[in-house]
C-alpha positions in Angstrom: -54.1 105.3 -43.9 -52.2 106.4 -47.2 -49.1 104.8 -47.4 -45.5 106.7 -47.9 -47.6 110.4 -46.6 -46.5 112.3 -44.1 -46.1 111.9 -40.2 -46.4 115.4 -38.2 -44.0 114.8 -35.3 -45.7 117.7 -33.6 -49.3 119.4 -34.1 -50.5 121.2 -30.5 -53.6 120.7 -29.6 -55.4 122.7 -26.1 -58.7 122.8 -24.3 -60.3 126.3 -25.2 -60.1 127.0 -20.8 -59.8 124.6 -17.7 -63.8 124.2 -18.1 -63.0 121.9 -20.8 -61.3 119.2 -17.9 -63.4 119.9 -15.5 -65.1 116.5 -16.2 -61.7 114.9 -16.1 -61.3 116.5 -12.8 -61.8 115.3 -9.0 -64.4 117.0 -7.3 -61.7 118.2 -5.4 -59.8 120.0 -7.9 -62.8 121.1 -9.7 -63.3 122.9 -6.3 -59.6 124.1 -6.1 -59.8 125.5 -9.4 -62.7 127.1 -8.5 -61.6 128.5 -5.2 -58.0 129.2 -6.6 -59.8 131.4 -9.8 -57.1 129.4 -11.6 -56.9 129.7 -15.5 -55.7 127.9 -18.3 -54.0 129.8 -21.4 -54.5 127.4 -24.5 -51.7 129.9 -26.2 -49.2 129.8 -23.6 -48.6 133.3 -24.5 -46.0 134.0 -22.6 -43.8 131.3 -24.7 -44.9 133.2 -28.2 -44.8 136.5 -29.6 -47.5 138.5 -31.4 -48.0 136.9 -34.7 -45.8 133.7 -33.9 -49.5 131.6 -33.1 -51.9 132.7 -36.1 -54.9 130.7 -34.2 -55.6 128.9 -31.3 -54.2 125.3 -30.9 -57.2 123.2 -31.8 -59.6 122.2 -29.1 -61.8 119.6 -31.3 -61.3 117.7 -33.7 -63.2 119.2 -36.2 -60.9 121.9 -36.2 -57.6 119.8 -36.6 -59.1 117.7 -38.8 -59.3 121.7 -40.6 -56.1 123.0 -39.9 -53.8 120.4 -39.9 -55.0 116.5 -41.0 -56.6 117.8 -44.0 -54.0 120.3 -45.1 -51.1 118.8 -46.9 -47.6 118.6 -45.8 -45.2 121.0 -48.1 -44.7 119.6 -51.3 -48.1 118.3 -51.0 -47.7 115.1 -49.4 -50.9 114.2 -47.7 -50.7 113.8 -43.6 -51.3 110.0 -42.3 -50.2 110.9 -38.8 -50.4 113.7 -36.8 -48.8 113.2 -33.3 -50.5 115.4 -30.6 -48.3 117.7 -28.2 -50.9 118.6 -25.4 -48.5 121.3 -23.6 -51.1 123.2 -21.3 -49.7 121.9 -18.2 -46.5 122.6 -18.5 -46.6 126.1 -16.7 -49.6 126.5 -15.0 -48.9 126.0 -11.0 -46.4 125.4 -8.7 -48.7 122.6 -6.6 -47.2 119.3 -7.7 -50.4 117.6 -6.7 -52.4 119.7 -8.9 -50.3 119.6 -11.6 -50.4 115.5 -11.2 -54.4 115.6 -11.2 -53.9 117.9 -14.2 -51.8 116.2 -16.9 -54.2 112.7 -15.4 -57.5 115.1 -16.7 -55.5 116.4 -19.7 -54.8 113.2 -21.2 -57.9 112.0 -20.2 -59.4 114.5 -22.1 -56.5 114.2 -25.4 -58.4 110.5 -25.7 -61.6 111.4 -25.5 -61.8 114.6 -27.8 -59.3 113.5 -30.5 -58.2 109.8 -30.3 -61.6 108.2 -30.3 -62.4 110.1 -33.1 -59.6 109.9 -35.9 -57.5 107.0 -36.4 -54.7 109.4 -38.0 -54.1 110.5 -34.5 -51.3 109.2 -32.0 -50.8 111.0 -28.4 -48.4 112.3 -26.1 -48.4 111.4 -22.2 -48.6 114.7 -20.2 -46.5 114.4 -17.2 -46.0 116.4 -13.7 -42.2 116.5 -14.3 -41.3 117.8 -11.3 -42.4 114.8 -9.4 -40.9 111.7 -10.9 -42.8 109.2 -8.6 -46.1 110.7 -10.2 -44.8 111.0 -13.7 -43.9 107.3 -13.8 -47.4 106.2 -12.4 -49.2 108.4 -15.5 -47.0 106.4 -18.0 -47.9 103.4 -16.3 -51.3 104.1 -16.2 -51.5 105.4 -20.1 -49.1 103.0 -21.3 -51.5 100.5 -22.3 -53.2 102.2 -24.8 -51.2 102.2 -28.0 -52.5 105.1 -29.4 -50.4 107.0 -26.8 -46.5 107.1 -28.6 -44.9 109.3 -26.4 -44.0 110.9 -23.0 -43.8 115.1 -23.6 -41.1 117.0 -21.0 -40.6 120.4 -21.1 -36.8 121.1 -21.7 -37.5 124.0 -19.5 -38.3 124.0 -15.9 -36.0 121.9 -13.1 -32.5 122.8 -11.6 -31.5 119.6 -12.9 -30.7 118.0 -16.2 -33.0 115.1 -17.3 -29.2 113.1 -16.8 -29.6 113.6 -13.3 -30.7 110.6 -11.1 -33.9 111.9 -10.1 -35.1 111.4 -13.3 -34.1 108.0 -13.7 -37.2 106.4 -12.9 -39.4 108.0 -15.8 -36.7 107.2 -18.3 -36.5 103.6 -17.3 -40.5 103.5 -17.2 -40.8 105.3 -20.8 -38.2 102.5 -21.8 -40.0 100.2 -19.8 -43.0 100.4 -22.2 -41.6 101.2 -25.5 -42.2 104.7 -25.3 -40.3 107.9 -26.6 -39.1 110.7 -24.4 -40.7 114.3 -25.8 -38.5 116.6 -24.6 -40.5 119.8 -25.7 -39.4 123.3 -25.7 -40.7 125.8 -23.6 -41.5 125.1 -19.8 -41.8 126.4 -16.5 -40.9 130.5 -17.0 -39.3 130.4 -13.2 -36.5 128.5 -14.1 -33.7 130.9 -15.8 -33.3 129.8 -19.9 -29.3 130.0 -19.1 -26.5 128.5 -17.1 -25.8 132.5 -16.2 -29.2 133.3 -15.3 -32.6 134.6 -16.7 -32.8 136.1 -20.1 -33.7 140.0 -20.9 -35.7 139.6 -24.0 -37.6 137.1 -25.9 -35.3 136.6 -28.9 -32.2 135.4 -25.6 -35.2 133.4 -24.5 -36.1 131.7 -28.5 -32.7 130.7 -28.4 -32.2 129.2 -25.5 -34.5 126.5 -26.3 -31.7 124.8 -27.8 -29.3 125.9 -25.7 -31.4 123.9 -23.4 -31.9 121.1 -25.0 -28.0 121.0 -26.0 -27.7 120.6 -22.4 -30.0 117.7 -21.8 -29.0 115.9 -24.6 -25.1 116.0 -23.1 -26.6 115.1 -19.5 -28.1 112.3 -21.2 -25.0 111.0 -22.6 -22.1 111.9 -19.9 -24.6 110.9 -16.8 -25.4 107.5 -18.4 -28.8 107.5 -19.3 -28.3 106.4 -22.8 -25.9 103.9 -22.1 -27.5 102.5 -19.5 -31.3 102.1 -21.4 -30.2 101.1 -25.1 -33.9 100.5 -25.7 -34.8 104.6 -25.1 -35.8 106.8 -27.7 -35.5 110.6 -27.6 -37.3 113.0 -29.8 -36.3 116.9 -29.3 -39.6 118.9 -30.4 -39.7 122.4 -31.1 -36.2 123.5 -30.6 -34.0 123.5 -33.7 -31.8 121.0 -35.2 -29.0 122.7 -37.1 -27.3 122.7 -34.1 -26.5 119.2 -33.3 -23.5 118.5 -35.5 -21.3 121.1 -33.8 -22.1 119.6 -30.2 -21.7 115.9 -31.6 -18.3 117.0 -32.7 -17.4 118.6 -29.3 -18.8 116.0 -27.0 -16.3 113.3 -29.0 -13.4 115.8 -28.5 -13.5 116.4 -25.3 -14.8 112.9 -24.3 -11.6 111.3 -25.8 -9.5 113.5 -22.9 -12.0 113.0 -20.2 -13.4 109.8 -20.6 -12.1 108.3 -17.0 -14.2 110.6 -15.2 -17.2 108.8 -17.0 -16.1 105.4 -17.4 -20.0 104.3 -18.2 -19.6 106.2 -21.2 -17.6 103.2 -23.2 -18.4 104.7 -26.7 -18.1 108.3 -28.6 -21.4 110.6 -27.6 -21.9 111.0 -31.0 -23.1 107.3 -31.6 -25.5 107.2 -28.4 -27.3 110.6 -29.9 -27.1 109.3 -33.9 -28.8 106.1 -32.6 -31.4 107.2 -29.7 -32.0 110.8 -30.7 -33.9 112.8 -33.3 -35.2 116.6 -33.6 -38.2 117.9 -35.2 -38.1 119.8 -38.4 -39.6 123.1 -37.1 -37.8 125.5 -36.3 -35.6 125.4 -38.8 -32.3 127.2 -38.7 -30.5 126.9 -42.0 -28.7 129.1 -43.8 -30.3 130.9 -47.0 -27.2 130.3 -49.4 -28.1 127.5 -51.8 -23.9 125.9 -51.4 -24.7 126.4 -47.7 -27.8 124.8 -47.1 -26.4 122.0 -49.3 -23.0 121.7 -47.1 -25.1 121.8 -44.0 -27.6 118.9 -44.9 -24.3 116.6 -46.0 -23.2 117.4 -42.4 -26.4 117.0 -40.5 -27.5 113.8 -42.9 -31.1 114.8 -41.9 -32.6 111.9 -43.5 -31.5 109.9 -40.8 -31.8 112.4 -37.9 -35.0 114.7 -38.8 -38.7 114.2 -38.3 -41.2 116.8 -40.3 -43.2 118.8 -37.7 -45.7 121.4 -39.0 -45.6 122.6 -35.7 -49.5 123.9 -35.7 -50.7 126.3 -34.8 -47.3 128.6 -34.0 -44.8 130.1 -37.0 -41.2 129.9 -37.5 -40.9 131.0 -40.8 -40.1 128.6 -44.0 -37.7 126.7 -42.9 -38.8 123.5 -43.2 -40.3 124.3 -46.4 -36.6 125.1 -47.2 -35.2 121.7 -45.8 -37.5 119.5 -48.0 -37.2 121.4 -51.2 -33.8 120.8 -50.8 -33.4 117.2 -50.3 -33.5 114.5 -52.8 -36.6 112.0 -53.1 -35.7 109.3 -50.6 -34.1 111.5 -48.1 -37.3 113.9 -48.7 -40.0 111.1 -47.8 -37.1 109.4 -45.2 -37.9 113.3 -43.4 -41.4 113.8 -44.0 -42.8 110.1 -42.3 -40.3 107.4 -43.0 -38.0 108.0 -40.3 -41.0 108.6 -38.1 -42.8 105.8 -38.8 -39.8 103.2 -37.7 -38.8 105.7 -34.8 -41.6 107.4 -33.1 -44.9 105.4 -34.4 -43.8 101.8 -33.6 -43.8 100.6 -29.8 -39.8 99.8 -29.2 -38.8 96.6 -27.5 -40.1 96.6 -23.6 -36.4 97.4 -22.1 -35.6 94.8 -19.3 -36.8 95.5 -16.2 -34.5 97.8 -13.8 -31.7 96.4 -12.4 -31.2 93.8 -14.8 -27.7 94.3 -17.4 -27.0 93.9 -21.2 -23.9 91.6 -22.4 -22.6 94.8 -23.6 -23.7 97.9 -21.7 -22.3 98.4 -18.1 -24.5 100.1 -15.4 -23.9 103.3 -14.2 -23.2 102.6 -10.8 -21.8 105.7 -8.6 -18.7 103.2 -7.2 -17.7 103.4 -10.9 -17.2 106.8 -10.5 -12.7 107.5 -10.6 -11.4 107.9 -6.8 
C-alpha cells in the first residue's frame, strides 16, 4: 500500500445476474429464484438515467482492478483503498426472508470475488434493512472479518427514520463492533422520496436523496442515537454534501427553543454530526463562481467533513474534480484518504455493550420524555 494515496469512500461493485450467487444461495432460494423468474439488475436502472452509468458496476476483479484501482484519483494521486458499495439488494423484493438470504449470499460472494483477491480492497455489510433482528445477525456474523469496514443502508425505503427505535439494535450492533453506518442513496422505489409524497420526475427524485438523508441525519440527533452510542460512526454516500452547513445551523436554532422536548440531546446538533458524521465527495453540488466555491468550502471546512468517492461506475459531473482543485495541499490529501483512513478504514473502539452508560452521556430513556 502507497502511503498518503487516495481512499475511494465508494466504488459499486455488482454480480453480472442472480446466477452469479447462486452458489452463495440455499437450495431453497436457488429454487425460489428459479420458480419466482426473479432477476437481478446490476445497474439498478431505475435509480439512473441514460448516460448517468457509462458501464456496468464491476463484477470481477479484473475489471475494477481496470476501472477504478488502477486509474488515479483527480490530480493523479494513486488509489490505496477502494471501499466496495455492493447495492443490488437494496430493491429487489418485498420477502424479508429472501432478502436476508440475499444480502448473506451477496456478501458472501463481495469476499470471495474481490476481497481474497486485492488487499486494496475493504467491504461493505449488505443488510435486509427492513428486518432489524436479521440485519444485526449479518453484522454479527461478518463482523469478524476486518476487511469488512462498513454496514451500507439505503437512505430510501422504510416509513421510519433510522432515529426511530426499531432501528436501534443495528446501530448499537454496528457500534458494538467498530463498524460505520453506510447510509447510501437510493433504496426501495415504493417508499415516496418526500414527506408530501412520491415524486413526478427523476430530477424531484435526484434531489431527494439528500433531502432524505437531511432527515436521517436530524432523526439521528433529536431521537438520540448519537448521543446515546458516542462510539458510532456515520458516513452519507452518494447524496451530496453542500448541504449540511445550512441544516447544522438550523438544527442549533431551533434546538436552543425546543431543547426540553429532547432533554437526551444535552449538546448543539451541530457537534454530534461534526464528530460522528461524514459525506462522500460525489455528487458534488458547488457553485461554479471561483469567490463562491471559496466561501462555501470556508463554511463546509471539508477537510474535516469530506471523504473522496469516485463513485464508479455512475456520473455526476466534475464536481469533485472541482472540490480538490480548489483546496490547498493538506486539506486536499486530508479529502482524498486522510480523513478516511482515521474515520472509515480503522475499526473504532467496541462501544460497551447495551444497556451499560457513559460518565457523560445520558440514555435516552422514553420516561425522560417532558410530561
Amino acid at each position: 500500500m502507497i502511503a498518503g494515496g487516495a481512499v475511494d469512500a465508494d466504488t459499486h461493485v455488482a454480480p453480472a445476474s442472480l446466477a452469479d450467487l447462486a452458489p452463495y444461495l440455499p437450495a431453497y432460494w436457488r429454487d425460489y429464484v428459479e420458480g419466482a423468474a426473479l432477476r437481478l439488475d446490476p445497474t439498478q436502472a431505475g435509480a439512473y438515467p441514460p448516460g448517468a452509468v457509462t458501464v456496468p458496476a464491476p463484477a470481477d476483479v479484473a475489471t475494477l482492478r481496470t476501472q477504478v484501482l488502477d486509474v488515479p484519483a483527480p490530480g493523479g494521486t494513486p488509489v490505496d483503498v477502494a471501499v466496495l458499495s455492493a447495492t443490488s439488494a437494496f430493491d429487489v423484493s418485498r420477502n424479508p426472508y429472501y432478502d436476508a438470504a440475499l444480502c448473506r449470499a451477496l456478501n458472501d460472494w463481495v469476499t470471495a470475488t474481490f476481497l481474497d483477491h486485492d488487499p486494496r480492497l475493504r467491504g461493505s455489510i449488505a443488510v435486509p434493512s427492513g428486518d432489524p433482528e436479521a440485519a444485526v445477525e449479518e453484522i454479527h456474523r461478518r463482523a469478524g472479518d476486518p476487511r469488512f469496514v462498513q454496514v451500507v443502508l439505503p437512505v430510501r425505503g422504510h416509513d421510519h427514520r433510522y432515529g426511530h427505535r426499531r432501528f436501534l439494535p443495528v446501530f448499537e450492533a454496528i457500534a458494538e463492533h467498530g463498524l460505520v453506518a453506510g447510509l447510501h442513496a437510493w433504496g426501495r422505489a415504493g417508499s415516496a422520496a418526500t414527506t408530501t409524497g412520491f415524486t413526478h420526475t427523476y430530477l424531484q427524485d435526484y434531489l431527494a436523496q439528500g433531502q432524505i438523508a437531511q432527515g436521517h441525519l436530524t432523526s439521528l440527533v433529536v431521537e438520540g442515537v448519537l448521543g446515546r452510542l458516542p462510539a458510532l460512526r456515520v458516513v452519507v454516500a452518494e447524496c451530496g454534501f453542500s448541504w449540511l452547513p445550512p441544516l447544522l445551523w438550523r438544527l442549533d436554532k431551533e434546538w436552543k427553543g425546543i431543547w426540553r422536548e429532547v432533554p437526551w440531546v444535552t449538546r448543539p446538533p451541530s457537534e454530534y454530526l461534526r464528530a460522528q458524521v461524514r459525506l462522500t465527495s460525489t455528487p458534488a453540488h458547488l457553485p461554479a463562481d471561483p469567490d463562491e466555491l471559496a466561501e462555501a468550502l470556508e463554511i463546509l471546512d471539508p477537510a474535516s467533513l469530506v471523504l473522496y468517492a469516485g463513485d464508479h461506475p455512475h456520473v455526476h459531473g466534475d464536481g469533485t474534480e472541482r472540490l480538490l482543485a480548489a483546496l490547498g495541499p493538506a486539506d486536499r490529501a486530508a479529502v482524498l484518504g486522510g480523513t478516511a483512513r482515521t474515520f472509515l478504514l480503522e475499526r473504532g473502539a467496541p462501544a460497551p455493550p447495551p444497556g451499560t452508560r457513559s460518565s457523560t452521556t445520558r440514555p435516552h430513556r422514553r420516561e425522560e420524555a417532558p410530561r
